[in-house]
Residue frames relative to the residue before (quaternion, step in Angstrom):
aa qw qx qy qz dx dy dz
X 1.0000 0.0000 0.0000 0.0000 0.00 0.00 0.00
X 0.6613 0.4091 -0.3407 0.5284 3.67 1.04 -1.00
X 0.5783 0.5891 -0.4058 0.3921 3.74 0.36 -0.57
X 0.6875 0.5845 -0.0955 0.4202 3.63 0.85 -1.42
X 0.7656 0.3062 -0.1844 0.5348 3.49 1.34 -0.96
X 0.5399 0.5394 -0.4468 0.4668 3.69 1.79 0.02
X 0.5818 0.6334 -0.2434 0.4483 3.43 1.25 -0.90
X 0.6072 0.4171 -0.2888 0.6114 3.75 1.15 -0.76
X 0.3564 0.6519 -0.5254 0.4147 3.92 0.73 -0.53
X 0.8950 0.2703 -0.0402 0.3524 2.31 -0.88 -2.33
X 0.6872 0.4633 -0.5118 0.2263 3.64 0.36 -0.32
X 0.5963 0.4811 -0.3938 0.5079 3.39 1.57 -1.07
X 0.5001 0.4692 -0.5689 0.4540 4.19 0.34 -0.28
X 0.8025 0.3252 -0.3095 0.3931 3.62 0.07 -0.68
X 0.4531 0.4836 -0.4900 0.5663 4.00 1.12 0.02
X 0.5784 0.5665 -0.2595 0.5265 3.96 0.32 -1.12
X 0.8412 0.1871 -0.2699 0.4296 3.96 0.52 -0.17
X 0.5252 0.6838 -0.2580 0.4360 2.58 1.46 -0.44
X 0.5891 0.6302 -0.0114 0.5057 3.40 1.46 -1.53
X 0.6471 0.3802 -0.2305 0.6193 3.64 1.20 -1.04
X 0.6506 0.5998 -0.2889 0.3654 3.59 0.64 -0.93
X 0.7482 0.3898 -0.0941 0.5286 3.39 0.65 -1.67
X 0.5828 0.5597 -0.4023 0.4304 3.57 0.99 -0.13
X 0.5491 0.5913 -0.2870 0.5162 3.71 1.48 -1.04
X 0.8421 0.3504 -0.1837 0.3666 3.09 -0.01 -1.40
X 0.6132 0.4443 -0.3454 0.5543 4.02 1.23 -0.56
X 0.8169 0.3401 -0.0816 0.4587 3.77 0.37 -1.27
X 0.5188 0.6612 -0.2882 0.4589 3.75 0.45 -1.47
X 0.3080 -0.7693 0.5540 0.0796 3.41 -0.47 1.16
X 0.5554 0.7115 -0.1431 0.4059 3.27 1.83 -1.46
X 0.6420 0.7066 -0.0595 0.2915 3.10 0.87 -1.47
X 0.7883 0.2857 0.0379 0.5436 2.56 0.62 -1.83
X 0.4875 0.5952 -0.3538 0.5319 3.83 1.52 -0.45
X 0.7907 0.4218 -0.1910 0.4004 3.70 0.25 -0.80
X 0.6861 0.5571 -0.3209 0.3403 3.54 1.01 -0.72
X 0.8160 -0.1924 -0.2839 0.4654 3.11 -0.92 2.14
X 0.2704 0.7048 -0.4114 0.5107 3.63 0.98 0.82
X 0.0141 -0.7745 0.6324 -0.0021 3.84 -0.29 1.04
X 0.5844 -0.6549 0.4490 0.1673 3.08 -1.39 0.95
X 0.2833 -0.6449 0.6588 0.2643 4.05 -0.71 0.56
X 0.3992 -0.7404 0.5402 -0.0248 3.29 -1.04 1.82
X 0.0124 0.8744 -0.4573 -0.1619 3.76 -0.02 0.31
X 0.5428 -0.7127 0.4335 0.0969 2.85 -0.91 2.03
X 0.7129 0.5425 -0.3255 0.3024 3.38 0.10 -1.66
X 0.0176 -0.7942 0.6059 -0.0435 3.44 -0.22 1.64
X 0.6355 -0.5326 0.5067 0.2364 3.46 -1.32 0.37
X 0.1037 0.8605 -0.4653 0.1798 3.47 0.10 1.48
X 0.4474 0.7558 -0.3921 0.2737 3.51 1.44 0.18
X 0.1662 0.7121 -0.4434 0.5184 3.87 2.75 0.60
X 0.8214 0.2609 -0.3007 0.4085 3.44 -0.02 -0.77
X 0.7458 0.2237 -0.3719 0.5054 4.08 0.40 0.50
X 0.4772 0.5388 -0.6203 0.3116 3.15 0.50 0.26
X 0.5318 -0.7560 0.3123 0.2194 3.48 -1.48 1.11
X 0.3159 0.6399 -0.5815 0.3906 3.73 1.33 0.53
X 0.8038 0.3952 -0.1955 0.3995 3.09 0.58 -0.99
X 0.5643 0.5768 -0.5189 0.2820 3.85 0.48 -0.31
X 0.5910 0.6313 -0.2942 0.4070 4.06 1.10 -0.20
X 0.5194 0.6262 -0.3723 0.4465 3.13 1.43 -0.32
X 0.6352 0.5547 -0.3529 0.4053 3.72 1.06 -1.30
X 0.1468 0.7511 -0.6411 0.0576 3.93 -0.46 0.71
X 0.3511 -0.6983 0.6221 0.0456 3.61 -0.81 1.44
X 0.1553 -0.7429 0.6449 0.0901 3.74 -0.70 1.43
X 0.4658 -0.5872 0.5677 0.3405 3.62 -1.07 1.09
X 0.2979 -0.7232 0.6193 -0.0683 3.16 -1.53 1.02
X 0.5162 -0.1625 -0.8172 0.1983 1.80 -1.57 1.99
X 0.4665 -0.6509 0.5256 0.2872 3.22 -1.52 0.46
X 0.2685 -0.8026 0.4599 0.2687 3.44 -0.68 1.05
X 0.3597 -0.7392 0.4444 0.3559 3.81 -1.11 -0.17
X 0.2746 -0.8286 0.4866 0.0344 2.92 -0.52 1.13
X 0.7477 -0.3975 0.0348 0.5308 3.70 -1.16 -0.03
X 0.5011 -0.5646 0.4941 0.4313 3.79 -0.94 0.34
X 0.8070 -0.3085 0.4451 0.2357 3.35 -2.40 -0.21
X 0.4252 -0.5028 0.5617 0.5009 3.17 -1.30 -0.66
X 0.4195 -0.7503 0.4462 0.2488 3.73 -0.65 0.41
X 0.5509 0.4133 -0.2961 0.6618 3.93 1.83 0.20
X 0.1046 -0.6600 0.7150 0.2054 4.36 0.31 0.18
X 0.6259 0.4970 -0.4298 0.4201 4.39 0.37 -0.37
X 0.6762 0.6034 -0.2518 0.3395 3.28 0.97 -1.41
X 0.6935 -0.6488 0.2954 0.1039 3.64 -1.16 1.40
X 0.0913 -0.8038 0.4060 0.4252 3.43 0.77 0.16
């Protein structure tokens, strides 16, 4: 009896893909519209963030070279 209803499972799981599949590819307008057919990506992003004047203060230019200066503590755990 268990052997009979695993066997009926899997056959209707496989009608049931089968069924989703062959419906796309006969009917499915989608399907059939898309196969090997690449999509035009639209680039033209909205970049008008980078002049806008909240933002031009942010850019700060560190004088170069950086010197080294005094070091750490050499334990980051260690008490001061």
């Amino acid at each position: 009896m268990k052997n009979k209803a695993l066997i009926l499972i899997i056959v209707l799981l496989f009608v049931a893909v089968g069924g989703y599949f062959l419906y796309y590819k006969l009917i499915g307008e989608e399907a059939e519209s898309t196969i090997g057919i690449t999509k035009i990506i639209d680039t033209n992003f909205d970049t008008k963030i980078f002049s806008n004047e909240k933002f031009d203060g942010l850019k700060e230019y560190v004088a170069l070279p950086v010197e080294v200066g005094q070091k750490g503590k050499i334990n980051p755990f260690m008490k001061f």
